[in-house]
VEXNU-563215 format. One record per residue: residue number from 0; residue in one letter; x, y, z of N, C-alpha, C in turn. Coordinates in nm, 4 decimals, always signed. Example, Ala and Ser with C-alpha at 12.3 -4.5 7.8 and 13.67 -1.06 7.14 Angstrom:
2
<r><lodo>0</lodo><bami>a</bami><n_X>+1.3190</n_X><n_Y>-0.5690</n_Y><n_Z>+0.7800</n_Z><ca_X>+1.2300</ca_X><ca_Y>-0.4500</ca_Y><ca_Z>+0.7800</ca_Z><c_X>+1.3200</c_X><c_Y>-0.3300</c_Y><c_Z>+0.7800</c_Z></r>
<r><lodo>1</lodo><bami>s</bami><n_X>+1.2850</n_X><n_Y>-0.2250</n_Y><n_Z>+0.7080</n_Z><ca_X>+1.3670</ca_X><ca_Y>-0.1060</ca_Y><ca_Z>+0.7140</ca_Z><c_X>+1.2900</c_X><c_Y>+0.0030</c_Y><c_Z>+0.7870</c_Z></r>
This chain:
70
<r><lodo>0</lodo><bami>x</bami><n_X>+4.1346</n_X><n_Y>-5.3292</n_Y><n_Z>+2.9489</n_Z><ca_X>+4.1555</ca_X><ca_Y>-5.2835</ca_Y><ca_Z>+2.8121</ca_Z><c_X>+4.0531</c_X><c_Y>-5.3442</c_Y><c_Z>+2.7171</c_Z></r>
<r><lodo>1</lodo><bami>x</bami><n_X>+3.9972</n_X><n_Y>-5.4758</n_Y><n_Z>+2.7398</n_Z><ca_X>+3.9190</ca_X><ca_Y>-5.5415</ca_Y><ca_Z>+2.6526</ca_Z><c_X>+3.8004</c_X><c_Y>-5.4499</c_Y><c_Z>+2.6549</c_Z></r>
<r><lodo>2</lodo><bami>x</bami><n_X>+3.7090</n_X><n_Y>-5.4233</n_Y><n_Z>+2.7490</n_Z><ca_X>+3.5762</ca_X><ca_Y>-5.3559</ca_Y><ca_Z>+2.7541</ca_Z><c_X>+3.6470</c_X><c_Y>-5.1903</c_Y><c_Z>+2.6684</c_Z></r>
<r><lodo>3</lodo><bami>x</bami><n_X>+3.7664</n_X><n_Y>-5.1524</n_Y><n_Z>+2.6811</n_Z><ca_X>+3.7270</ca_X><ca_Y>-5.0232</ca_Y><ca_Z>+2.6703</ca_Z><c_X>+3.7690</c_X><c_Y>-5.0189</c_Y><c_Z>+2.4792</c_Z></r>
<r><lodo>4</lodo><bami>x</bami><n_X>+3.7987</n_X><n_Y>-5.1445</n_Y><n_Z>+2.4582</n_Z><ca_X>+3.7973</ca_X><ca_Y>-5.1846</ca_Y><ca_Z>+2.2932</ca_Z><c_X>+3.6649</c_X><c_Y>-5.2132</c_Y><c_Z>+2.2633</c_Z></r>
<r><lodo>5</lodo><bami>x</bami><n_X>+3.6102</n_X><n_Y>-5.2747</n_Y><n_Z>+2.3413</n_Z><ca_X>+3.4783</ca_X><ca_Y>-5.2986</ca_Y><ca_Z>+2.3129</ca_Z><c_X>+3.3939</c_X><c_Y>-5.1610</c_Y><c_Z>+2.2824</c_Z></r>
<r><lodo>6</lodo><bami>x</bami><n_X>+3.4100</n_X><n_Y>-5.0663</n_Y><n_Z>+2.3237</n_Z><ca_X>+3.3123</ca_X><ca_Y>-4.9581</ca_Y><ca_Z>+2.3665</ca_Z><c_X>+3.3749</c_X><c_Y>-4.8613</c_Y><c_Z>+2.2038</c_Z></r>
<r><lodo>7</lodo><bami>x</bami><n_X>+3.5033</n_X><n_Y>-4.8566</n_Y><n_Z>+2.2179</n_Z><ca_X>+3.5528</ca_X><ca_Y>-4.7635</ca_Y><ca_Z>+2.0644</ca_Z><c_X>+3.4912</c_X><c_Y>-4.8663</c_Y><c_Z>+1.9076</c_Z></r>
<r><lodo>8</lodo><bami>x</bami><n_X>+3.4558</n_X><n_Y>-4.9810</n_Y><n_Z>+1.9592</n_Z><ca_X>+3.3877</ca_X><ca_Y>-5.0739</ca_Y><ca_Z>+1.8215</ca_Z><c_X>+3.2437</c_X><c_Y>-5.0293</c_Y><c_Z>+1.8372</c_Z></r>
<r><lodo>9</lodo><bami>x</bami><n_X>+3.1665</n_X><n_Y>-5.0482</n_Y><n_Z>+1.9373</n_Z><ca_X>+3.0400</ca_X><ca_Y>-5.0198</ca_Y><ca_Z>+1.9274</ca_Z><c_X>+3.0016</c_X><c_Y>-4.8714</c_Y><c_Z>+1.9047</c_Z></r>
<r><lodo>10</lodo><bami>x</bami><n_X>+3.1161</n_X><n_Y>-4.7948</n_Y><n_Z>+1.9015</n_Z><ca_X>+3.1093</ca_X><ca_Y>-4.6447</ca_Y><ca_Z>+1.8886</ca_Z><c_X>+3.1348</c_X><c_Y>-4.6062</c_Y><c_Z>+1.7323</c_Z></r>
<r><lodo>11</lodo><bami>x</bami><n_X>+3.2017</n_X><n_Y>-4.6984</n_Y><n_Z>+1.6363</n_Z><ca_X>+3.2144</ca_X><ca_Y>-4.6772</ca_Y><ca_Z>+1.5452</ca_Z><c_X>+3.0691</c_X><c_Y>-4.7420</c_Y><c_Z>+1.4896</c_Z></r>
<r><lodo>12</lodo><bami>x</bami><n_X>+3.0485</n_X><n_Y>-4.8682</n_Y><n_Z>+1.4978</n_Z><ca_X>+2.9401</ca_X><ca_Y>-4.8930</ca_Y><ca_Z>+1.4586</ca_Z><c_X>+2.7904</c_X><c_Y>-4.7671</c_Y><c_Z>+1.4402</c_Z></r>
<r><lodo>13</lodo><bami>x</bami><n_X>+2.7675</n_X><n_Y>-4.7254</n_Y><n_Z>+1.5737</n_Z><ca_X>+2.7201</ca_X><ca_Y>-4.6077</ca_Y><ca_Z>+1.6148</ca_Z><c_X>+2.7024</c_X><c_Y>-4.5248</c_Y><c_Z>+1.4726</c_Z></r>
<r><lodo>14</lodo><bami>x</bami><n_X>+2.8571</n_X><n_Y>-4.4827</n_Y><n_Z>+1.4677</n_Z><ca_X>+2.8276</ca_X><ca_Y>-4.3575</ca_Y><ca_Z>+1.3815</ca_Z><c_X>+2.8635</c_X><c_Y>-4.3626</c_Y><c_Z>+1.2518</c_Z></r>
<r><lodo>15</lodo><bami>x</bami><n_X>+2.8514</n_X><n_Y>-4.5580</n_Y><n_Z>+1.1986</n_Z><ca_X>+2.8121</ca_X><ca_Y>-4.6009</ca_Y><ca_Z>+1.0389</ca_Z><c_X>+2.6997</c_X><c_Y>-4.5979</c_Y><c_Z>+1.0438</c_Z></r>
<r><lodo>16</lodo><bami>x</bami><n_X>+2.5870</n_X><n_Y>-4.6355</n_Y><n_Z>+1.1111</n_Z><ca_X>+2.4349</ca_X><ca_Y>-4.6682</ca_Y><ca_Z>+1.1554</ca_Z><c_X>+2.4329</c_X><c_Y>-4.5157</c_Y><c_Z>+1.1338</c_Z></r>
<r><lodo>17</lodo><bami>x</bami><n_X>+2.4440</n_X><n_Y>-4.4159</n_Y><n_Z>+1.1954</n_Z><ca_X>+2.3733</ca_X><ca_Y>-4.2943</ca_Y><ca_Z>+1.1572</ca_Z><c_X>+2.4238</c_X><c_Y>-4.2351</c_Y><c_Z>+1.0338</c_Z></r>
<r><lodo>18</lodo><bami>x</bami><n_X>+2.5600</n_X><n_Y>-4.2758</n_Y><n_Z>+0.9427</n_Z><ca_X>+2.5568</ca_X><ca_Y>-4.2255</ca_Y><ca_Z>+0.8033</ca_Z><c_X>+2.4788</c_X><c_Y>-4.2851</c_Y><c_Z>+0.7397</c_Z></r>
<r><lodo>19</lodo><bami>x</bami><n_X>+2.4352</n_X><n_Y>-4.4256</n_Y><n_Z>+0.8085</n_Z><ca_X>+2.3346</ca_X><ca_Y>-4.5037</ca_Y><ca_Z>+0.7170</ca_Z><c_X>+2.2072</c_X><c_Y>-4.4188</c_Y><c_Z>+0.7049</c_Z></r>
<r><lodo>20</lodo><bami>x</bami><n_X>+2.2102</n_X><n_Y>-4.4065</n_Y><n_Z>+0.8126</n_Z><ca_X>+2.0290</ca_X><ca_Y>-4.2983</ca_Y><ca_Z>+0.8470</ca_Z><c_X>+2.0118</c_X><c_Y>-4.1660</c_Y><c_Z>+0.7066</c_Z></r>
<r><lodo>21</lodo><bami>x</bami><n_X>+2.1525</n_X><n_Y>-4.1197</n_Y><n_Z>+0.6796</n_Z><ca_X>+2.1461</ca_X><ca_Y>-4.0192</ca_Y><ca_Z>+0.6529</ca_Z><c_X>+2.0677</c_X><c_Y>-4.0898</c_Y><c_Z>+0.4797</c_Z></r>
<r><lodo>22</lodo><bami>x</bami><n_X>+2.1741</n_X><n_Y>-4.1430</n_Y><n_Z>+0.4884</n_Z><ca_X>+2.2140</ca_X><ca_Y>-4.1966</ca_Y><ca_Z>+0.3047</ca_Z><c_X>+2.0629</c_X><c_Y>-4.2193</c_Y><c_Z>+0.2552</c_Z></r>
<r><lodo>23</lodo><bami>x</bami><n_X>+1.9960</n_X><n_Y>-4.2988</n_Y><n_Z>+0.3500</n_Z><ca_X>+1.8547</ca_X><ca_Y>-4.3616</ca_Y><ca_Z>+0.3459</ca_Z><c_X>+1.7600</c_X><c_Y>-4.2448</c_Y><c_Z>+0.3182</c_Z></r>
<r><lodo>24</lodo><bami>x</bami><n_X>+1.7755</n_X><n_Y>-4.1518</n_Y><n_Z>+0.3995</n_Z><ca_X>+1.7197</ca_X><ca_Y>-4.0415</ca_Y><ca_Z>+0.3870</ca_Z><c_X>+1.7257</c_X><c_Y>-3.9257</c_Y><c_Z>+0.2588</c_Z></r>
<r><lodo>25</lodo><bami>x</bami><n_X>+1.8419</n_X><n_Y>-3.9254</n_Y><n_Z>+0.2372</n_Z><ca_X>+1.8499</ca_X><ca_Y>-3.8602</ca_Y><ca_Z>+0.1007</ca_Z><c_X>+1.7986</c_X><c_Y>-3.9461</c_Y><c_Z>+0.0003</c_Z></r>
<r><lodo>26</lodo><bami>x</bami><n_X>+1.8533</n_X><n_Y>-4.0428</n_Y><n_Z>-0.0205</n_Z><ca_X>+1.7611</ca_X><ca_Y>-4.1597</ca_Y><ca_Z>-0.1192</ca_Z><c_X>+1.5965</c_X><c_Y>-4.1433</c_Y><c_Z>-0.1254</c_Z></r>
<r><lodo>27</lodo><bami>x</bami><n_X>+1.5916</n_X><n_Y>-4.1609</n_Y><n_Z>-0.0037</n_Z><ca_X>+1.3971</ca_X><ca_Y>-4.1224</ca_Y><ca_Z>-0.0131</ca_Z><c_X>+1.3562</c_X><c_Y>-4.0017</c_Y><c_Z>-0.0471</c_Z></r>
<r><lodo>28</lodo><bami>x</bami><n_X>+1.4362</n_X><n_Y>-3.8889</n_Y><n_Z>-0.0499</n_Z><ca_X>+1.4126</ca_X><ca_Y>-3.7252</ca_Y><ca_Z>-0.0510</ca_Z><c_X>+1.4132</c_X><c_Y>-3.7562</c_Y><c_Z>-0.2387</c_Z></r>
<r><lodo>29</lodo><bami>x</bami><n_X>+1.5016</n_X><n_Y>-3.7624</n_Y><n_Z>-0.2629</n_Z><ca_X>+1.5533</ca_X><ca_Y>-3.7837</ca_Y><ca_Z>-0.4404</ca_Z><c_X>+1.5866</c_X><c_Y>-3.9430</c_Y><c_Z>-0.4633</c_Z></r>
<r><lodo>30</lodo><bami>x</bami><n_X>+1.4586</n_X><n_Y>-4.0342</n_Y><n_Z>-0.5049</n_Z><ca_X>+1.5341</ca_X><ca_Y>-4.1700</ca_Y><ca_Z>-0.5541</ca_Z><c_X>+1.5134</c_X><c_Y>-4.1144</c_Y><c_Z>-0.7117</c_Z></r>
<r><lodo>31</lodo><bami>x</bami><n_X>+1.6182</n_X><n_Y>-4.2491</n_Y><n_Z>-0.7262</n_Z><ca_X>+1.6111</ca_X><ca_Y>-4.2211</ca_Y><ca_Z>-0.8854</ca_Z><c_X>+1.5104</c_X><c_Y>-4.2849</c_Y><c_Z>-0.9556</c_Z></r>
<r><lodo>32</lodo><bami>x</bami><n_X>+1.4642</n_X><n_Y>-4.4267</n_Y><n_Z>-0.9006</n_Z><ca_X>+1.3859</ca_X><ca_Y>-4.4983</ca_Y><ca_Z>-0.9699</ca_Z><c_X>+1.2420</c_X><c_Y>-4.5055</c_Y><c_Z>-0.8424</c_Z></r>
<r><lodo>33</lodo><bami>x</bami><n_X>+1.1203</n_X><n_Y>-4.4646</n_Y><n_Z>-0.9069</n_Z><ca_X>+0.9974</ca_X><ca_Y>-4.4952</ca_Y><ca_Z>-0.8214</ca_Z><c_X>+0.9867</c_X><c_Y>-4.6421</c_Y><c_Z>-0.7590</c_Z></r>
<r><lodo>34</lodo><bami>x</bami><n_X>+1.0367</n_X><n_Y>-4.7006</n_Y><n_Z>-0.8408</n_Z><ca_X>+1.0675</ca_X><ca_Y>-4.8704</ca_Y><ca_Z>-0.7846</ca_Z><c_X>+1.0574</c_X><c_Y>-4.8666</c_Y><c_Z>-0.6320</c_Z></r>
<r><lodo>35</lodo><bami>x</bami><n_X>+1.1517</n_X><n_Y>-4.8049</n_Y><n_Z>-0.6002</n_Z><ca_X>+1.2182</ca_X><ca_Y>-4.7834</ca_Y><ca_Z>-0.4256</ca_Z><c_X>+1.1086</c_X><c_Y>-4.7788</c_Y><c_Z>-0.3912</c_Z></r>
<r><lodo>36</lodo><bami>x</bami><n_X>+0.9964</n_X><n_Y>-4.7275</n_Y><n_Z>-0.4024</n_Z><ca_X>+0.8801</ca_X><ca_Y>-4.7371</ca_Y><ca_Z>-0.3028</ca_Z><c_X>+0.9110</c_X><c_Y>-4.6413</c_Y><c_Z>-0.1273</c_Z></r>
<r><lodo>37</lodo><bami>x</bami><n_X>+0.8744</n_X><n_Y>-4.7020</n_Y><n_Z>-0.0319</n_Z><ca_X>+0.9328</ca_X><ca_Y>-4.6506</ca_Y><ca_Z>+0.0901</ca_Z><c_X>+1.0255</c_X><c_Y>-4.7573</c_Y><c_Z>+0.1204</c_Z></r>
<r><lodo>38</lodo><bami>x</bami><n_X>+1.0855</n_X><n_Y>-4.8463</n_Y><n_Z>+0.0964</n_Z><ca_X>+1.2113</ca_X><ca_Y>-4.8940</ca_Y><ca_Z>+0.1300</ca_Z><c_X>+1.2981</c_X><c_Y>-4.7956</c_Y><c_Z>+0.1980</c_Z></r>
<r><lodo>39</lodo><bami>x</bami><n_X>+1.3601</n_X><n_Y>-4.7091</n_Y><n_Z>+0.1249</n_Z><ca_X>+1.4331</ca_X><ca_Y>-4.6339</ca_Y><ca_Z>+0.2070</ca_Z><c_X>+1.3902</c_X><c_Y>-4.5821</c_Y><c_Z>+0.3507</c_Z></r>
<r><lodo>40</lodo><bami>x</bami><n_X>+1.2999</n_X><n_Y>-4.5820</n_Y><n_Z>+0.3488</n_Z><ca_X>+1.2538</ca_X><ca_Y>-4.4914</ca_Y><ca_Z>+0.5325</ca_Z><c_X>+1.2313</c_X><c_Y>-4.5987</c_Y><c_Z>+0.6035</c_Z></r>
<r><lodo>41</lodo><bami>x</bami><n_X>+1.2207</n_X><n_Y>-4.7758</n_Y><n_Z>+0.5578</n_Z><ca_X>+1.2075</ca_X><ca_Y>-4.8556</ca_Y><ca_Z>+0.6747</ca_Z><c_X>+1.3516</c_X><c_Y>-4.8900</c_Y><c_Z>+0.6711</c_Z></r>
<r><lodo>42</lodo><bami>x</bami><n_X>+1.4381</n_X><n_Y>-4.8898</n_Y><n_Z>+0.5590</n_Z><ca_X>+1.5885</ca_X><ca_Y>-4.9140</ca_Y><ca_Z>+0.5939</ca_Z><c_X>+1.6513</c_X><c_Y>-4.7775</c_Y><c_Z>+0.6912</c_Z></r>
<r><lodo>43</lodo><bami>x</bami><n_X>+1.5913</n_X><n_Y>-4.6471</n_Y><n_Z>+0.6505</n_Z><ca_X>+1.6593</ca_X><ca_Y>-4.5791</ca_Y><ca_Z>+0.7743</ca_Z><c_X>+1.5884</c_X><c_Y>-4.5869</c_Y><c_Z>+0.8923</c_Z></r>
<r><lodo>44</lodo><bami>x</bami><n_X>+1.4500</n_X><n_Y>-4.6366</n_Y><n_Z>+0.9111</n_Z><ca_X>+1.4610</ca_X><ca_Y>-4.6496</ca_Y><ca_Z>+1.0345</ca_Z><c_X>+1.5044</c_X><c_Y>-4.7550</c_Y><c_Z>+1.1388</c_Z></r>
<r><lodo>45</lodo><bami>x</bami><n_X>+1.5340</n_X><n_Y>-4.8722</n_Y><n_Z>+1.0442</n_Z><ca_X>+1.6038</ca_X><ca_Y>-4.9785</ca_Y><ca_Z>+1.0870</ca_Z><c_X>+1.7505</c_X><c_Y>-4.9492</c_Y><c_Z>+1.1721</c_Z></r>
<r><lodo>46</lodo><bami>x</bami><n_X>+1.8354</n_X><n_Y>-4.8809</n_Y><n_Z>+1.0697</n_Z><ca_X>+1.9318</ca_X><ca_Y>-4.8129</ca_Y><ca_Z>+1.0967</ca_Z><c_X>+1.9298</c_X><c_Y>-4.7095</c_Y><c_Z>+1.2086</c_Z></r>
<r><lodo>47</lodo><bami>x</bami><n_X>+1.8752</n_X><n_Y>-4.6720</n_Y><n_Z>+1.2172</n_Z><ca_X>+1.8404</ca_X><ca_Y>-4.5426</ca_Y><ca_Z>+1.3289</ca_Z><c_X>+1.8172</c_X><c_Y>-4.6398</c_Y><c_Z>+1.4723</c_Z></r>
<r><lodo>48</lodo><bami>x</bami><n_X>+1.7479</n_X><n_Y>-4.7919</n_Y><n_Z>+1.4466</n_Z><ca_X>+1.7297</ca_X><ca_Y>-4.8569</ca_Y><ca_Z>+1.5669</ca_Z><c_X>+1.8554</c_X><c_Y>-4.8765</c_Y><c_Z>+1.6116</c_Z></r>
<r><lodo>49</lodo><bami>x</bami><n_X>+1.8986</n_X><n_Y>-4.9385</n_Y><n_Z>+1.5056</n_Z><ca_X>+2.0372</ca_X><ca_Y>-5.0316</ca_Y><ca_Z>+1.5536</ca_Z><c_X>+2.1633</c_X><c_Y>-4.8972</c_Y><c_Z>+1.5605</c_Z></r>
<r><lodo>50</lodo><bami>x</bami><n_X>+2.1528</n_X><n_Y>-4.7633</n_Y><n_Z>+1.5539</n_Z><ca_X>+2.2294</ca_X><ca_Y>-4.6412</ca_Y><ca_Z>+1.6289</ca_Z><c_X>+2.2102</c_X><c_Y>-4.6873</c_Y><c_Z>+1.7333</c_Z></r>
<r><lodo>51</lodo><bami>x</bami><n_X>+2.1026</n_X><n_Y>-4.6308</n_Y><n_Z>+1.7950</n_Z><ca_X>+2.0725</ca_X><ca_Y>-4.6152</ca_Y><ca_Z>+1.9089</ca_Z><c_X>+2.1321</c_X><c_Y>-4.7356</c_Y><c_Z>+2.0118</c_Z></r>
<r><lodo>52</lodo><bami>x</bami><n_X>+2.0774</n_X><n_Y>-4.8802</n_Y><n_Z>+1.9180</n_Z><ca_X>+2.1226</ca_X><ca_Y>-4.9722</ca_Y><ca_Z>+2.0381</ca_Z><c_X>+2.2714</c_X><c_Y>-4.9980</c_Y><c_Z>+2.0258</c_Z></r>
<r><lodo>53</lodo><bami>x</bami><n_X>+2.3696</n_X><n_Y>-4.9641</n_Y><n_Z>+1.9080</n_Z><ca_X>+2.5049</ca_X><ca_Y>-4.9571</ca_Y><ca_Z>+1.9229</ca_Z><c_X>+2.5352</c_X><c_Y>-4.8484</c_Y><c_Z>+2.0407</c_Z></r>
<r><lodo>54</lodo><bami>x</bami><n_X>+2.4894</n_X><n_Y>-4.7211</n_Y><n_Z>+2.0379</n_Z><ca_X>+2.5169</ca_X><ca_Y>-4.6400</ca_Y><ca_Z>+2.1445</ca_Z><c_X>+2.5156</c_X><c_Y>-4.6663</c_Y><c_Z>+2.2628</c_Z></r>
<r><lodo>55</lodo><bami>x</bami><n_X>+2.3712</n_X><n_Y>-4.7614</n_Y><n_Z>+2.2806</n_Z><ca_X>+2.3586</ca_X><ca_Y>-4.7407</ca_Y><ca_Z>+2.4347</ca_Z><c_X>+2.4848</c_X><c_Y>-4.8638</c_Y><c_Z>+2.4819</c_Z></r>
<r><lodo>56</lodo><bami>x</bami><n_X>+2.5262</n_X><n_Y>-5.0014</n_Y><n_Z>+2.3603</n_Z><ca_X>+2.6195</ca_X><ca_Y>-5.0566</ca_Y><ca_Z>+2.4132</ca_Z><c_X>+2.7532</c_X><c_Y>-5.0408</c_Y><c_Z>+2.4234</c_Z></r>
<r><lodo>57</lodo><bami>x</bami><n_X>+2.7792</n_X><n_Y>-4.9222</n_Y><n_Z>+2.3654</n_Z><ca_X>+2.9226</ca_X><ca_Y>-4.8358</ca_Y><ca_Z>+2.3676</ca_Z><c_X>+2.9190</c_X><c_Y>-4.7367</c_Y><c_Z>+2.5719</c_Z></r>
<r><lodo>58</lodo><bami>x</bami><n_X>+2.7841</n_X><n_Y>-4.7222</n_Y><n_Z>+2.5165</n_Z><ca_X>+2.7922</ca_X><ca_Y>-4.6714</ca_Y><ca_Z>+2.6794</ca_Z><c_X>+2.8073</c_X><c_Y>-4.7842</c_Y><c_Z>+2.8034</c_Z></r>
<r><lodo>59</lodo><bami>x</bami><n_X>+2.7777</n_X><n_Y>-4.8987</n_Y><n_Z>+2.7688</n_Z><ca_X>+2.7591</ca_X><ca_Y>-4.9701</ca_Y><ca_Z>+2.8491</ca_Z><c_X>+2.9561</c_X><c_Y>-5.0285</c_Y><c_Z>+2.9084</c_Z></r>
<r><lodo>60</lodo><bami>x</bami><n_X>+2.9965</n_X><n_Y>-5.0716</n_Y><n_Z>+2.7711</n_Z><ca_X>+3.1177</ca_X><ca_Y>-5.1299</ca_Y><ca_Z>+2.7914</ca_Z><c_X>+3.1937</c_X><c_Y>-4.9984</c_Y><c_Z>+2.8412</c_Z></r>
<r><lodo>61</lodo><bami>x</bami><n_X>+3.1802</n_X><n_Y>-4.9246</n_Y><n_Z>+2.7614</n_Z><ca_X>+3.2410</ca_X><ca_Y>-4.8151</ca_Y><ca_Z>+2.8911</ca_Z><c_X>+3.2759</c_X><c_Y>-4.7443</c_Y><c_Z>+3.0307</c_Z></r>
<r><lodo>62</lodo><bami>x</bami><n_X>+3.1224</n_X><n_Y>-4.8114</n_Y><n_Z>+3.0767</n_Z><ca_X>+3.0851</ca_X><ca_Y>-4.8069</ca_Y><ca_Z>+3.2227</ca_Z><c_X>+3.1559</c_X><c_Y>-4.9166</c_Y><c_Z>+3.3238</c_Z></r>
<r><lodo>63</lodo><bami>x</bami><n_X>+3.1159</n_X><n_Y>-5.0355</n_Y><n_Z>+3.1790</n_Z><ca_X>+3.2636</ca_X><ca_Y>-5.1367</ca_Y><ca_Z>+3.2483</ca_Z><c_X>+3.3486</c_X><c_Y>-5.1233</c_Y><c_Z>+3.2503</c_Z></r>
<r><lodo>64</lodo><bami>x</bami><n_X>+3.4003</n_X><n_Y>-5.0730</n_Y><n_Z>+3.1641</n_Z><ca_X>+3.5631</ca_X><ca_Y>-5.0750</ca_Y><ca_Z>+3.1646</ca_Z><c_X>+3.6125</c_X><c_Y>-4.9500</c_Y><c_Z>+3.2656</c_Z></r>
<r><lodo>65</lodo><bami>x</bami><n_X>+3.5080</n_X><n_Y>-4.9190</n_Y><n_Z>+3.3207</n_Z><ca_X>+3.5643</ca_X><ca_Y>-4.7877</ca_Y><ca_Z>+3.4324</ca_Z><c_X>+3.6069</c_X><c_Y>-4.8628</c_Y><c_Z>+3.5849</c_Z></r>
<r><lodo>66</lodo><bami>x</bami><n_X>+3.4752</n_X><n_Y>-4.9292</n_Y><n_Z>+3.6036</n_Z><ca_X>+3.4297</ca_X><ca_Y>-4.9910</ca_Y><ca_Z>+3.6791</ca_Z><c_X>+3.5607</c_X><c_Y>-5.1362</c_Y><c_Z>+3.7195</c_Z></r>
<r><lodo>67</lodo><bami>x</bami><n_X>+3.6275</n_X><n_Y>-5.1811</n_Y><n_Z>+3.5858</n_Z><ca_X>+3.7344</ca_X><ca_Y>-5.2944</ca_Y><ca_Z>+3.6300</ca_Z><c_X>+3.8581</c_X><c_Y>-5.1981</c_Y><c_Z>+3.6444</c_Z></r>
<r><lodo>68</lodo><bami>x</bami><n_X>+3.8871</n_X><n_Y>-5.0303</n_Y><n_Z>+3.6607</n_Z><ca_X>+4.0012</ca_X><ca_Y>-4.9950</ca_Y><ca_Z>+3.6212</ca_Z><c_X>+4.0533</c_X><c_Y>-5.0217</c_Y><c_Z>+3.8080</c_Z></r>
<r><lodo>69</lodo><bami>x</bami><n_X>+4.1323</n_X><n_Y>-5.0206</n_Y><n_Z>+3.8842</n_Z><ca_X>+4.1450</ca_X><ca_Y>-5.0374</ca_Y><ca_Z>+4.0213</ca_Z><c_X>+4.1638</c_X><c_Y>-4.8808</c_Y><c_Z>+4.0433</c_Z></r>
């Protein structure tokens, strides 16, 4: 049960990291203040990293938690 809690946390994480992507992205499409500079596109692509590597560790604990079921 622990790994397969593990895997529904890293899955949520997952898919805050890609509303992050989004948010970042609209921000850079329409900021309000020129200030922002490209900030926004290295914060979404930051975000977009750390998707990906939440995903692949949602996949991972998952694989475990298959793997300890008997």
């Amino acid at each position: 049960m622990k790994w397969e809690a593990w895997s529904v946390v890293f899955t949520g994480l997952s898919l805050t990291s890609v509303t992050a992507v989004v948010l970042f992205l609209l921000v850079a499409i329409n900021p309000k203040d020129a200030v922002y500079g490209s900030k926004p596109l290295a914060y979404a692509a930051g975000s977009a990293a750390l998707a990906l590597a939440f995903n692949r560790a949602s996949a991972w604990a998952a694989r475990r938690a298959e793997r300890l079921v008997p």
